[in-house]
C-alpha positions in Angstrom: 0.0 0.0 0.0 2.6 2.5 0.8 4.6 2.0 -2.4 1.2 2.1 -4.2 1.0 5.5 -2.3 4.2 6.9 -3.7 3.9 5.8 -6.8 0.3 7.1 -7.8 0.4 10.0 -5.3 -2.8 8.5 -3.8 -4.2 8.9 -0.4 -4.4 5.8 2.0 -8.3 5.6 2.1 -8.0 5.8 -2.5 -5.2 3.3 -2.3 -6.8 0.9 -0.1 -10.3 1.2 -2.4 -7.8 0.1 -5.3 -6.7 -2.7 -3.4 -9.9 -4.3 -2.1 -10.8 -3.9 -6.4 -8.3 -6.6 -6.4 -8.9 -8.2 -3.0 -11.6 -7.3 -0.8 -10.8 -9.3 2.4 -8.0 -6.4 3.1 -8.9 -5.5 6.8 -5.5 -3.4 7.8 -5.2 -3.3 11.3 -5.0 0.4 13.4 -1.4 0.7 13.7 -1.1 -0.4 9.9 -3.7 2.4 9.4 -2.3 4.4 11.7 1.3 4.0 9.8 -0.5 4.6 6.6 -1.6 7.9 7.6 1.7 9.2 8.5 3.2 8.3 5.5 0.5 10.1 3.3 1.9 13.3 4.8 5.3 12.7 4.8 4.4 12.1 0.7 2.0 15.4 0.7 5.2 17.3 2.6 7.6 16.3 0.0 4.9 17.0 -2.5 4.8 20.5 -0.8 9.0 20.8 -0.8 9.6 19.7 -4.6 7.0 22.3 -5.8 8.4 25.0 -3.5 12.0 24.1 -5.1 10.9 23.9 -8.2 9.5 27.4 -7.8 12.9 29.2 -7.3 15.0 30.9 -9.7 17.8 33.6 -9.1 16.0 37.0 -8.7 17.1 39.3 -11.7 17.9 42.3 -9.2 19.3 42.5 -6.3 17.7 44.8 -3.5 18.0 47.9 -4.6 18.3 47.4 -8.4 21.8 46.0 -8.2 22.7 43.3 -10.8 22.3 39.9 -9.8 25.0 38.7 -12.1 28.6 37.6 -10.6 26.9 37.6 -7.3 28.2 34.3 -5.0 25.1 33.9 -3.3 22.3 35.8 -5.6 19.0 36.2 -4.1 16.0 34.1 -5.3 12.1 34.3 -6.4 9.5 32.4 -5.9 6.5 32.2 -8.5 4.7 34.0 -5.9 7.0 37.1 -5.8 8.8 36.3 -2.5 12.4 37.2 -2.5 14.7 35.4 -0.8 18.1 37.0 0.5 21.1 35.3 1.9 22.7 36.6 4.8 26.0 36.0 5.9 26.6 34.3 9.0 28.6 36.8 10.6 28.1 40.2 12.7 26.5 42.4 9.6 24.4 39.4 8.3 22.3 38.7 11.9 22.1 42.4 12.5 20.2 42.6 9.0 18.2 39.2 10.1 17.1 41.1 12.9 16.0 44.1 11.3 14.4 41.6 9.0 12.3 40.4 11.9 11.5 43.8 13.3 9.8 44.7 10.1 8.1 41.8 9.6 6.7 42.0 13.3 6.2 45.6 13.1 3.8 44.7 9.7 1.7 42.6 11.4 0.7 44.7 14.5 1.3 48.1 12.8 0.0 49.1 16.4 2.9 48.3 18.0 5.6 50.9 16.4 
């Protein structure tokens, strides 16, 4: 059943169905069931992660209009518009995380500033 999962991209309950087409004595037991379950969203998670990946491509700016080309680390976009920076993992690089952080918490309760 679970390699019938992966393969088809099937749900448990749609694979069983398949299966008692074939065979309808199948009466998995709980933890089998149970087992079943967690593997349909470990399948819908990488599902989730391959489109995500898939998504990305090197952002054609920079911030600030600056050229993305010979960059070592060039920023990314998602098909959604998000833009994704790397930050060195230094002094400079968690200062700007943090100021990253403060915005973004300052957006979502514009009460707050």
């Amino acid at each position: 059943a679970a390699y019938m999962m992966w393969k088809n991209r099937t749900g448990r309950d749609a694979t069983l169905s398949e299966i008692r087409k074939s065979r309808q004595s199948v009466r998995p037991n709980d933890e089998f069931l149970r087992q079943l379950s967690a593997w349909e969203l470990r399948l819908r998670l990488l599902d989730v992660q391959r489109d995500t990946w898939a998504s990305l491509r090197v952002a054609p700016n920079q911030v600030a209009g600056h050229s993305s080309k010979g960059v070592g680390l060039p920023s990314l976009v998602d098909d959604s518009g998000h833009f994704l920076k790397p930050c060195p993992e230094d002094r400079k690089g968690m200062a700007e995380v943090d100021f990253y952080r403060r915005v973004a918490a300052a957006a979502a309760d514009p009460g707050a500033c």
